[in-house]
PyMOL commands that place a pseudoatom at each C-alpha (Angstrom):
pseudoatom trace, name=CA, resn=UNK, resi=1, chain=A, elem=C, hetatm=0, pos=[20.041, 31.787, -66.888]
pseudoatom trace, name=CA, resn=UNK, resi=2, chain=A, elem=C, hetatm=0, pos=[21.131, 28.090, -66.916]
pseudoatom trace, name=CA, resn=UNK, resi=3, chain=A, elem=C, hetatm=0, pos=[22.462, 26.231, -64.207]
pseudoatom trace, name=CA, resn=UNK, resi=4, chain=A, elem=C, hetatm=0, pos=[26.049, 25.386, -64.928]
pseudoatom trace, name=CA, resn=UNK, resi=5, chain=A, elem=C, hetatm=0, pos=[27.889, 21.874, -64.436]
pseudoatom trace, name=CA, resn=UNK, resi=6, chain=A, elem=C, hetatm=0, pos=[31.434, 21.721, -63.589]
pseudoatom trace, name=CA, resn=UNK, resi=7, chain=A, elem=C, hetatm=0, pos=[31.413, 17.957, -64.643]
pseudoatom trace, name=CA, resn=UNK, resi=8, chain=A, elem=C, hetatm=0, pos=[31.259, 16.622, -67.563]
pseudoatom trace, name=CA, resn=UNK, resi=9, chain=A, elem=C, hetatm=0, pos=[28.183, 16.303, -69.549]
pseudoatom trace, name=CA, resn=UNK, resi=10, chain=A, elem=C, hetatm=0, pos=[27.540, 12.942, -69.324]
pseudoatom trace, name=CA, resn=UNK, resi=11, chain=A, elem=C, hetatm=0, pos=[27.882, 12.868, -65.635]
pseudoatom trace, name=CA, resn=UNK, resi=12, chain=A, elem=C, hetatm=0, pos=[26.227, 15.774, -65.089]
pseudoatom trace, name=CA, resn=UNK, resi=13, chain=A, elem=C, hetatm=0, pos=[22.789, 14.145, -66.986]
pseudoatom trace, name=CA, resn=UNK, resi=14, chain=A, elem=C, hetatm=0, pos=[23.523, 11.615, -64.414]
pseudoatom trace, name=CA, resn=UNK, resi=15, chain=A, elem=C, hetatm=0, pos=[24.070, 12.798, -61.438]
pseudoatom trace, name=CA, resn=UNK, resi=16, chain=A, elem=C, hetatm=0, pos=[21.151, 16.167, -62.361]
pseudoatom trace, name=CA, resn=UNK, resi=17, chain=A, elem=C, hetatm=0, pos=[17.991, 13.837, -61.991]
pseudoatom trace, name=CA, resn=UNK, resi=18, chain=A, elem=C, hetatm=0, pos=[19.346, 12.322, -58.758]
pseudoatom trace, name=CA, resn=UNK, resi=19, chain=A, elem=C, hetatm=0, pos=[20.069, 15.362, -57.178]
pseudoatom trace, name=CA, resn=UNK, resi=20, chain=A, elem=C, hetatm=0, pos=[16.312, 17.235, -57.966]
pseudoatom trace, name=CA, resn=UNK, resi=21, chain=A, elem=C, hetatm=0, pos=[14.891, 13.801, -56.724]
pseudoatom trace, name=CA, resn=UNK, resi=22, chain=A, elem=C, hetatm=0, pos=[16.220, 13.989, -53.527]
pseudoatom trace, name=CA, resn=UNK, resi=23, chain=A, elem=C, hetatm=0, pos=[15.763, 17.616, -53.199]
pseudoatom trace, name=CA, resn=UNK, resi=24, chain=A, elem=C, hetatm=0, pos=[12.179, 16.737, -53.958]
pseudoatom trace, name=CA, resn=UNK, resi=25, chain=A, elem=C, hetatm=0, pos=[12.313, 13.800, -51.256]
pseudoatom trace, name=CA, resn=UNK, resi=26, chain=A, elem=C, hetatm=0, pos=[13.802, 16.595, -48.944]
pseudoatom trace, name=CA, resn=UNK, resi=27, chain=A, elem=C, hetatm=0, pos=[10.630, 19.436, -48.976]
pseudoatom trace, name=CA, resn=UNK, resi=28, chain=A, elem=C, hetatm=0, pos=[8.141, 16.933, -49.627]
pseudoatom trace, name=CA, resn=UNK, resi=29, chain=A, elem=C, hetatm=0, pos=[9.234, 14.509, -46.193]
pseudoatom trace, name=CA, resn=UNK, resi=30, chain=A, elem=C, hetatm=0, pos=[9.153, 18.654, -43.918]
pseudoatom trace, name=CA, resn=UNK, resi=31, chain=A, elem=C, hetatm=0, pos=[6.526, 18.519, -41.637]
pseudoatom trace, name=CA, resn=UNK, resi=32, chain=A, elem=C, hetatm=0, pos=[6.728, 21.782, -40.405]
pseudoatom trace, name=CA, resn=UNK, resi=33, chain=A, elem=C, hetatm=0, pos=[3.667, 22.836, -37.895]
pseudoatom trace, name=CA, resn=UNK, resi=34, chain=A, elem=C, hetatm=0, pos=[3.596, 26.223, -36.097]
pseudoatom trace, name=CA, resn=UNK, resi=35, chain=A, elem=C, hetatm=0, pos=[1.623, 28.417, -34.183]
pseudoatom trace, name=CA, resn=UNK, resi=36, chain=A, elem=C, hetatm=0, pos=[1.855, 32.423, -33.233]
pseudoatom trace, name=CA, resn=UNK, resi=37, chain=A, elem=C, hetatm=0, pos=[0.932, 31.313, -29.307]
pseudoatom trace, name=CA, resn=UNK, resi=38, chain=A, elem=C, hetatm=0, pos=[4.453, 28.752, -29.132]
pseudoatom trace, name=CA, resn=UNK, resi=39, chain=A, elem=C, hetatm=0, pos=[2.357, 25.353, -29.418]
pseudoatom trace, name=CA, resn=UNK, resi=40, chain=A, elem=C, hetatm=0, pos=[3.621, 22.721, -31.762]
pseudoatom trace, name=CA, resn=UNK, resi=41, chain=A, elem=C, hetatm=0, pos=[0.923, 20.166, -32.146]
pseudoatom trace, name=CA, resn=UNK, resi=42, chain=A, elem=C, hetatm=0, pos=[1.135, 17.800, -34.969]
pseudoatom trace, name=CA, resn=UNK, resi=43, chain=A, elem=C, hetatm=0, pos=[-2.013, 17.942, -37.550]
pseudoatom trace, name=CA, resn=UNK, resi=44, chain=A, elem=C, hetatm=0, pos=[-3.047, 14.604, -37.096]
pseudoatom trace, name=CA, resn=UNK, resi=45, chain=A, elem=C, hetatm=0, pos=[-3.760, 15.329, -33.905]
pseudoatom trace, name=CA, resn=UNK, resi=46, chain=A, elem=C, hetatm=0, pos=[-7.737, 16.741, -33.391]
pseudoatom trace, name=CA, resn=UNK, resi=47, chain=A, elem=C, hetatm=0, pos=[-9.507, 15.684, -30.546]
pseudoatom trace, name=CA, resn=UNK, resi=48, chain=A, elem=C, hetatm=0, pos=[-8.558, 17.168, -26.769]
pseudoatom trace, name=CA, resn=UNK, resi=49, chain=A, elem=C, hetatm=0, pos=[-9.906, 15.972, -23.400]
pseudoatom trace, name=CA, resn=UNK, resi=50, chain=A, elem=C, hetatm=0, pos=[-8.776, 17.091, -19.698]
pseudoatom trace, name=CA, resn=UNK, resi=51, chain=A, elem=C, hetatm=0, pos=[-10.550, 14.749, -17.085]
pseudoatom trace, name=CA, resn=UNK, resi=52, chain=A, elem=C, hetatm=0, pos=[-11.874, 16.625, -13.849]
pseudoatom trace, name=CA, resn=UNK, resi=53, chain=A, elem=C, hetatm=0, pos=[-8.722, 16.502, -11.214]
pseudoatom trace, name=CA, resn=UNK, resi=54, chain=A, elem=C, hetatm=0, pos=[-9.936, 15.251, -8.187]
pseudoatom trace, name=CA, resn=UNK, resi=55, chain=A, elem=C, hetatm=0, pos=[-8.790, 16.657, -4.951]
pseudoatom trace, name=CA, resn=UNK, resi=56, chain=A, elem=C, hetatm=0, pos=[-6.589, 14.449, -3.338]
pseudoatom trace, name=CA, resn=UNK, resi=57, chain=A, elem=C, hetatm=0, pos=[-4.823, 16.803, -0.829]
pseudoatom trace, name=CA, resn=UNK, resi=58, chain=A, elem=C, hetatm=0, pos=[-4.892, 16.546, 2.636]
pseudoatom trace, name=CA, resn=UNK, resi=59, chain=A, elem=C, hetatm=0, pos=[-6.642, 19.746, 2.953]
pseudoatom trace, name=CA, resn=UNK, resi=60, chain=A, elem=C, hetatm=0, pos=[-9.402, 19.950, 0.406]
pseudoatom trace, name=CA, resn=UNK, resi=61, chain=A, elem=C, hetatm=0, pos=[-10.778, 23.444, -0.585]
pseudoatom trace, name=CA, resn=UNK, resi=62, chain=A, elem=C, hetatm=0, pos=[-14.063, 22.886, -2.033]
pseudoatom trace, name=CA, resn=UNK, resi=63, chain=A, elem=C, hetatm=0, pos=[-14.223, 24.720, -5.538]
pseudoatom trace, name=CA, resn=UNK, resi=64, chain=A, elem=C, hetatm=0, pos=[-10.411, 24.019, -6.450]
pseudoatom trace, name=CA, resn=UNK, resi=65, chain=A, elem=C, hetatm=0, pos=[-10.940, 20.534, -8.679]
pseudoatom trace, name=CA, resn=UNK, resi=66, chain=A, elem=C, hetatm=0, pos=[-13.436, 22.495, -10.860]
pseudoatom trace, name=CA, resn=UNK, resi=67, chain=A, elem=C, hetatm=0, pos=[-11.213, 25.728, -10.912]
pseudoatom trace, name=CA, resn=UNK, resi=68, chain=A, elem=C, hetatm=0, pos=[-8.583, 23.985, -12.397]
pseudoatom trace, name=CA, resn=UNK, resi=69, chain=A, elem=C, hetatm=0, pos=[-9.967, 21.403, -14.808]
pseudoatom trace, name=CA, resn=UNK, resi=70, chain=A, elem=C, hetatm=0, pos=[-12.081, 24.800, -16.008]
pseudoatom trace, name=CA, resn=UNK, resi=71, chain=A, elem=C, hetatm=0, pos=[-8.522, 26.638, -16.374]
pseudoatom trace, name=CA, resn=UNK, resi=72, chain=A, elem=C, hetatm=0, pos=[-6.840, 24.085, -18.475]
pseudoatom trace, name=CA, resn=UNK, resi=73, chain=A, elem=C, hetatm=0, pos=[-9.713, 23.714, -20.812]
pseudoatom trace, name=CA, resn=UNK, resi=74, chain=A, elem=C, hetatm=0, pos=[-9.781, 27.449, -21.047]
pseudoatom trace, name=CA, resn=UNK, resi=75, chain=A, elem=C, hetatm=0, pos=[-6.273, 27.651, -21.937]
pseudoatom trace, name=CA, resn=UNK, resi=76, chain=A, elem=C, hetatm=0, pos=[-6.401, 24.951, -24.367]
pseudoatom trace, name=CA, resn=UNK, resi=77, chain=A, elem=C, hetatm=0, pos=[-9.514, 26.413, -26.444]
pseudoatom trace, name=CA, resn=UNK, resi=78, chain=A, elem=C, hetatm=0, pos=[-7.743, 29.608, -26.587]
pseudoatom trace, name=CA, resn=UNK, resi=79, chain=A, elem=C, hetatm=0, pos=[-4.015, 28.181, -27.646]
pseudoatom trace, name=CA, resn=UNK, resi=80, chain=A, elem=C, hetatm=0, pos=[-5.013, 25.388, -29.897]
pseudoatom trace, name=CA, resn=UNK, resi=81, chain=A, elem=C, hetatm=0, pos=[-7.542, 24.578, -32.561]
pseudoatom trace, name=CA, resn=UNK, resi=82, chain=A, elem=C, hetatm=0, pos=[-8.003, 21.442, -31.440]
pseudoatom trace, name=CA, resn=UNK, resi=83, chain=A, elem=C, hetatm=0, pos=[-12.186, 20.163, -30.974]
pseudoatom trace, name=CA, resn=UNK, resi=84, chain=A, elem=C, hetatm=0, pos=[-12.475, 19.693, -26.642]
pseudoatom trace, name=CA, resn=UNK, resi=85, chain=A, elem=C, hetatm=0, pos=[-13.947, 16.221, -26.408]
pseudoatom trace, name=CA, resn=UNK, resi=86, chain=A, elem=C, hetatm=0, pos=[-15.694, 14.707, -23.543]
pseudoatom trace, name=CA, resn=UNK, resi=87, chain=A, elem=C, hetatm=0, pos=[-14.331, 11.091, -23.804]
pseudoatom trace, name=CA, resn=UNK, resi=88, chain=A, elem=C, hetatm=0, pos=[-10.839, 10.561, -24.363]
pseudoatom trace, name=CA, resn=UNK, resi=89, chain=A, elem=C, hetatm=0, pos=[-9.168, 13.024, -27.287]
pseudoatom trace, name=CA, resn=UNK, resi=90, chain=A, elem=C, hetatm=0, pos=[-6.242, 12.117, -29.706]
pseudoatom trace, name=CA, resn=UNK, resi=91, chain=A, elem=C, hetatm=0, pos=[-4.118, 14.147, -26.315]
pseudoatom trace, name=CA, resn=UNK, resi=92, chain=A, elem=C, hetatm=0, pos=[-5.746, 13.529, -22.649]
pseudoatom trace, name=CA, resn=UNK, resi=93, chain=A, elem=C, hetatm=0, pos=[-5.187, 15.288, -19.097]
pseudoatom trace, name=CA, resn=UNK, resi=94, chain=A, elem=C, hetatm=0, pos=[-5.976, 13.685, -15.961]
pseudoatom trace, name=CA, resn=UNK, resi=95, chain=A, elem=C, hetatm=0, pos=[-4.600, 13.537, -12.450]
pseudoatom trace, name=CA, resn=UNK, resi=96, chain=A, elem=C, hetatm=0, pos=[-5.010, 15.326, -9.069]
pseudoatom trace, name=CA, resn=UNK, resi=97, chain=A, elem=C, hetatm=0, pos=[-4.039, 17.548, -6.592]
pseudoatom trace, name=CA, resn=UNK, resi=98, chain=A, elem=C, hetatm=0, pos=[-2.079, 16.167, -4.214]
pseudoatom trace, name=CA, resn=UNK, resi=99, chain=A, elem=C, hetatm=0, pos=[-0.800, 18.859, -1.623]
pseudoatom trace, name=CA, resn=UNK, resi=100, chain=A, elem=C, hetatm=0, pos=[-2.346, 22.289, -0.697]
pseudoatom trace, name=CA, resn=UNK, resi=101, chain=A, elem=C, hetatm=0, pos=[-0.245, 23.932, 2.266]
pseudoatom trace, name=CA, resn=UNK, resi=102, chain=A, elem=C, hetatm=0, pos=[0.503, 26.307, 3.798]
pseudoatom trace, name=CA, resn=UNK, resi=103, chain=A, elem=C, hetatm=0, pos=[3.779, 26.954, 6.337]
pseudoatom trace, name=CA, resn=UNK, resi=104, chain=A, elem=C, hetatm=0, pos=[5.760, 29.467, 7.878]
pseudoatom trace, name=CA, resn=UNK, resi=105, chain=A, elem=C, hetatm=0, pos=[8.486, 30.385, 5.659]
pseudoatom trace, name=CA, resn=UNK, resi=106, chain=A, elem=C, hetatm=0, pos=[10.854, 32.545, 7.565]
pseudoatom trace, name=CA, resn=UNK, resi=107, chain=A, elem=C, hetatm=0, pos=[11.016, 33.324, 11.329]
pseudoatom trace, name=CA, resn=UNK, resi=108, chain=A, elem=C, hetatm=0, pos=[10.920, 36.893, 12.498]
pseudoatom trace, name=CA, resn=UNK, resi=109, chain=A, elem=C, hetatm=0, pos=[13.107, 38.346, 15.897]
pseudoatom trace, name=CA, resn=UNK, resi=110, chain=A, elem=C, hetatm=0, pos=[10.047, 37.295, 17.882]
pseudoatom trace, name=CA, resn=UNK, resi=111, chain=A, elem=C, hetatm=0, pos=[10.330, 33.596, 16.978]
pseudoatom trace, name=CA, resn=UNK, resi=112, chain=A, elem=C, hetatm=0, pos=[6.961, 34.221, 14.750]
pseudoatom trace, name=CA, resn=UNK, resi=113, chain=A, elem=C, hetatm=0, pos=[6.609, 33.196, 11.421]
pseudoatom trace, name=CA, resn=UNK, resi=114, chain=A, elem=C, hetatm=0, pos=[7.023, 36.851, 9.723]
pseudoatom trace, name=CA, resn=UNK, resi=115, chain=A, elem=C, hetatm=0, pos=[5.946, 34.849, 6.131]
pseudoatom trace, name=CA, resn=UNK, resi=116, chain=A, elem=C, hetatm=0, pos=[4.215, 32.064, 5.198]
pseudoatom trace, name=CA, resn=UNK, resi=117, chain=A, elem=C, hetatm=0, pos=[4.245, 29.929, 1.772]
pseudoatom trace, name=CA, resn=UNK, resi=118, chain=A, elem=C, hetatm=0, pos=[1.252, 28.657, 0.148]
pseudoatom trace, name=CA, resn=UNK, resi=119, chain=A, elem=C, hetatm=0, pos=[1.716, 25.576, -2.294]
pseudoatom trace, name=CA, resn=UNK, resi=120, chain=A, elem=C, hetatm=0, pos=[-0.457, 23.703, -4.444]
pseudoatom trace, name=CA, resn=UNK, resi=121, chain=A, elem=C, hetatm=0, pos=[0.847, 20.603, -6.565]
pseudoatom trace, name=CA, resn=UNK, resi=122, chain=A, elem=C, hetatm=0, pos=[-1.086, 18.763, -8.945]
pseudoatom trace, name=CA, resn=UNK, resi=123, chain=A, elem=C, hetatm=0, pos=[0.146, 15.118, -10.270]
pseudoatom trace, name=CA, resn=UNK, resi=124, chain=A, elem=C, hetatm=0, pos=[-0.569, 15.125, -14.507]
pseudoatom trace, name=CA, resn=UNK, resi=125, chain=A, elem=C, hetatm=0, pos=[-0.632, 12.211, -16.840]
pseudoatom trace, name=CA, resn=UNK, resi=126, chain=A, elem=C, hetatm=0, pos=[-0.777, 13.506, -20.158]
pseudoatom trace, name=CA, resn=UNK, resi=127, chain=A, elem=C, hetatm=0, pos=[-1.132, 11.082, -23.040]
pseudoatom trace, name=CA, resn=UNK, resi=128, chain=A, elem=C, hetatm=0, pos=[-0.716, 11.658, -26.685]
pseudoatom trace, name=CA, resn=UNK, resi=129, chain=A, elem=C, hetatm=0, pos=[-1.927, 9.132, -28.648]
pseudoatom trace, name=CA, resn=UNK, resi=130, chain=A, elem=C, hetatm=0, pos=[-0.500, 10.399, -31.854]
pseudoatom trace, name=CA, resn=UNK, resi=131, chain=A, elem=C, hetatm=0, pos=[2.572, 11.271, -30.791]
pseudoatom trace, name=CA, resn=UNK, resi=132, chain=A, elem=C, hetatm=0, pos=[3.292, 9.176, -27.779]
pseudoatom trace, name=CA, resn=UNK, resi=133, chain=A, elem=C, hetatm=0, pos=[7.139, 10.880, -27.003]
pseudoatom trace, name=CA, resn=UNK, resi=134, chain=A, elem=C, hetatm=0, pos=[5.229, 13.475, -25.771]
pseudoatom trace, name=CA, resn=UNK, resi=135, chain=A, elem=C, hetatm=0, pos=[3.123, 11.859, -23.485]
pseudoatom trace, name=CA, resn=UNK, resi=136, chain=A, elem=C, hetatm=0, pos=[4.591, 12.504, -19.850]
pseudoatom trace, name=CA, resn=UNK, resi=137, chain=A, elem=C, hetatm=0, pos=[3.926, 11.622, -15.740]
pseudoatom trace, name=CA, resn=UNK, resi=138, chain=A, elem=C, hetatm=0, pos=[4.906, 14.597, -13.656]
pseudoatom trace, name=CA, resn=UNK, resi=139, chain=A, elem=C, hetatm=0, pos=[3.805, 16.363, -10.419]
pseudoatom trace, name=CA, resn=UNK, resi=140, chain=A, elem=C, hetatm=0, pos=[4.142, 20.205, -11.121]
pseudoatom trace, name=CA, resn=UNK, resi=141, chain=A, elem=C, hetatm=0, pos=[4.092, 22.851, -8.005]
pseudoatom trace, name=CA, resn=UNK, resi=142, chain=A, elem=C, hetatm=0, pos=[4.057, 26.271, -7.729]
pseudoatom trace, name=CA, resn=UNK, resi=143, chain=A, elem=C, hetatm=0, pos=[3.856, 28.226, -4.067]
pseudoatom trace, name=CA, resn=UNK, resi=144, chain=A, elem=C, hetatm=0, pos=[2.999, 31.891, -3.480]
pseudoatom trace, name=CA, resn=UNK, resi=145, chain=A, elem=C, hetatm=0, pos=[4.253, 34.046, -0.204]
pseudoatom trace, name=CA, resn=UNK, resi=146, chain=A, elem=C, hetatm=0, pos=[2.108, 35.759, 1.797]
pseudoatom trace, name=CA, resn=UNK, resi=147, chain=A, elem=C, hetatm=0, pos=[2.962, 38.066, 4.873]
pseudoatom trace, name=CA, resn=UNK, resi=148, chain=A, elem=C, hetatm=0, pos=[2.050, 35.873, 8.693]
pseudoatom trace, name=CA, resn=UNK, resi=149, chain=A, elem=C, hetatm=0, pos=[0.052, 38.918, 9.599]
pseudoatom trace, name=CA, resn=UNK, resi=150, chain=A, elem=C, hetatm=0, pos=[-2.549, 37.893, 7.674]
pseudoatom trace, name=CA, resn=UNK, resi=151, chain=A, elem=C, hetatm=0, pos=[-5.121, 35.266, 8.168]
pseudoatom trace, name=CA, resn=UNK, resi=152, chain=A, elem=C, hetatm=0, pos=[-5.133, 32.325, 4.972]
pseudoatom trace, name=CA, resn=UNK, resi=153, chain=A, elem=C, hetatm=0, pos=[-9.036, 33.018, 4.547]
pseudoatom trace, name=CA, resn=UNK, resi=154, chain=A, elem=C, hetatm=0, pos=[-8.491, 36.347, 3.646]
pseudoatom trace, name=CA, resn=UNK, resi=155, chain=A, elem=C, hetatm=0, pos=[-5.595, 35.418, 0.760]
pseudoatom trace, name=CA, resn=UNK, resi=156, chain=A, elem=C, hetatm=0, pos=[-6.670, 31.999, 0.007]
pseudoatom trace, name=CA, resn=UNK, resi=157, chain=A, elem=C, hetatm=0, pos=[-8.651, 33.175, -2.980]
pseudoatom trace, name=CA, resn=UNK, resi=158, chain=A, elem=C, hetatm=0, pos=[-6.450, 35.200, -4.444]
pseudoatom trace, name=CA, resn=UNK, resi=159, chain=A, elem=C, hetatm=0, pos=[-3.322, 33.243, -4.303]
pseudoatom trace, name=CA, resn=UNK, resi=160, chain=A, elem=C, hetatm=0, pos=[-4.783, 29.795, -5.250]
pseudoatom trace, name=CA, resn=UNK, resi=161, chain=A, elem=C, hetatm=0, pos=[-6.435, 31.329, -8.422]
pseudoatom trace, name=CA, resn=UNK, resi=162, chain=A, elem=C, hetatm=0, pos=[-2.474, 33.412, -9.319]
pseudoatom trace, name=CA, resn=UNK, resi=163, chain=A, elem=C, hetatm=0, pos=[-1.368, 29.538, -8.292]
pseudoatom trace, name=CA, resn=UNK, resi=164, chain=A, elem=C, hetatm=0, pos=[-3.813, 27.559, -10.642]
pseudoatom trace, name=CA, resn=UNK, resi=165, chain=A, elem=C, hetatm=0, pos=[-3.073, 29.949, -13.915]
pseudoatom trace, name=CA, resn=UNK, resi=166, chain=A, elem=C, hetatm=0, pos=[0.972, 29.677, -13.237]
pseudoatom trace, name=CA, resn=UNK, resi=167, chain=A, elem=C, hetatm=0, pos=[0.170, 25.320, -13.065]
pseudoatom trace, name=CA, resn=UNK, resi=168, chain=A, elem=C, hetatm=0, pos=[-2.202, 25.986, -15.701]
pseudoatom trace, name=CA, resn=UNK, resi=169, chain=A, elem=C, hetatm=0, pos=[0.628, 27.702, -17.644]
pseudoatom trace, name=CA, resn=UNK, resi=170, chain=A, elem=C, hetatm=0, pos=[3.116, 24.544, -16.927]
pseudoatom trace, name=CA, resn=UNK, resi=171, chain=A, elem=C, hetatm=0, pos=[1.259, 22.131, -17.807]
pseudoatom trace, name=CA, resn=UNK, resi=172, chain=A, elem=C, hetatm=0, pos=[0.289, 23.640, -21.147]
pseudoatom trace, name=CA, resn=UNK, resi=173, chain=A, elem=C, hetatm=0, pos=[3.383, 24.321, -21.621]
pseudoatom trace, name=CA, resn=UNK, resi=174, chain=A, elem=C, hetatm=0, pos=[5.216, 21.063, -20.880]
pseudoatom trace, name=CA, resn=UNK, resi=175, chain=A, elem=C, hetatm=0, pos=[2.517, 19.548, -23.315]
pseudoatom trace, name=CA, resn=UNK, resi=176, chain=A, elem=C, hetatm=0, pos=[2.808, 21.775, -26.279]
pseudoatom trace, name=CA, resn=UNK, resi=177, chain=A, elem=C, hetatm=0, pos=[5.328, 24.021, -26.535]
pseudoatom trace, name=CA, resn=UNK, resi=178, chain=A, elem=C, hetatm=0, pos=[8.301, 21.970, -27.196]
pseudoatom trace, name=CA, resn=UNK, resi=179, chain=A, elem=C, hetatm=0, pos=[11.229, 24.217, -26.904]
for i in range(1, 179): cmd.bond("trace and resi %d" % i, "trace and resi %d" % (i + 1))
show_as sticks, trace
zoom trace
């Protein structure tokens, strides 16, 4: 079947090699890069790195810089193809934690705390050197509650780790999957 003109001929000879040449121009310019876990990530881009995130809180829980630097890397070699590099990759994390809390979240009839909130926050530089509009600065925080009848030491462990994959989980996020 041949593709019909409405113009004339002579425009249409014209007009017809224009028209496929920018089409061409169109499909050839697509970059179009996907992934089945929701991270775009440009090609170009091969090398990772996450820095070890000191502990800069007031209260320090041994254990916690490592826990998370190992959680990020973990999440990145399972969501992205990208080699982990020990210097400085084609994208970078670093930063810190900078508060781990807890307080008394609501009061009960006895003037007790009847819940308390625990709250870690971690300040991220991420750096894309390939793409640097994706690069970004931003403290991220996430809190659990946990009932004032029990004692911190016996949660702490439990909480901070359901705390590290949900900042784990944001900071991926905020990185790669550009929604």
């Amino acid at each position: 079947m041949a593709s019909k003109c409405n113009l004339s001929p002579r425009v249409c000879k014209v007009i017809m090699p224009y028209l496929l040449l920018a089409l061409v121009s169109i499909v050839q310019g697509c970059k179009i890069s996907y992934s089945f876990t929701g991270a775009s990530i440009s090609p170009d881009v091969k090398t990772l790195s996450v820095q070890y995130f000191e502990n800069r809180a007031n209260l320090v829980q041994p254990g916690l810089s490592q826990k998370l630097t190992d959680a990020l890397i973990d999440k990145c070699k399972a969501q992205t193809n990208l080699g982990i590099i020990n210097g400085v990759g084609d994208v970078n994390f670093e930063g810190e934690i900078s508060d781990y809390n807890t307080r008394p979240l609501t009061v009960g009839a006895d003037a007790q705390a009847a819940t308390n909130r625990f709250t870690i926050s971690v300040r991220i530089k991420f750096t894309n050197v390939v793409q640097p509009e994706f690069s970004y600065e931003q403290t991220f925080s996430r809190y659990e509650d946990y009932s004032s009848d029990l004692d911190l030491s016996a949660v702490e462990v439990s909480l901070s780790d359901k705390i590290i994959e949900l900042l784990v989980e944001d900071i991926f996020n905020k990185a790669f999957v550009n929604w």
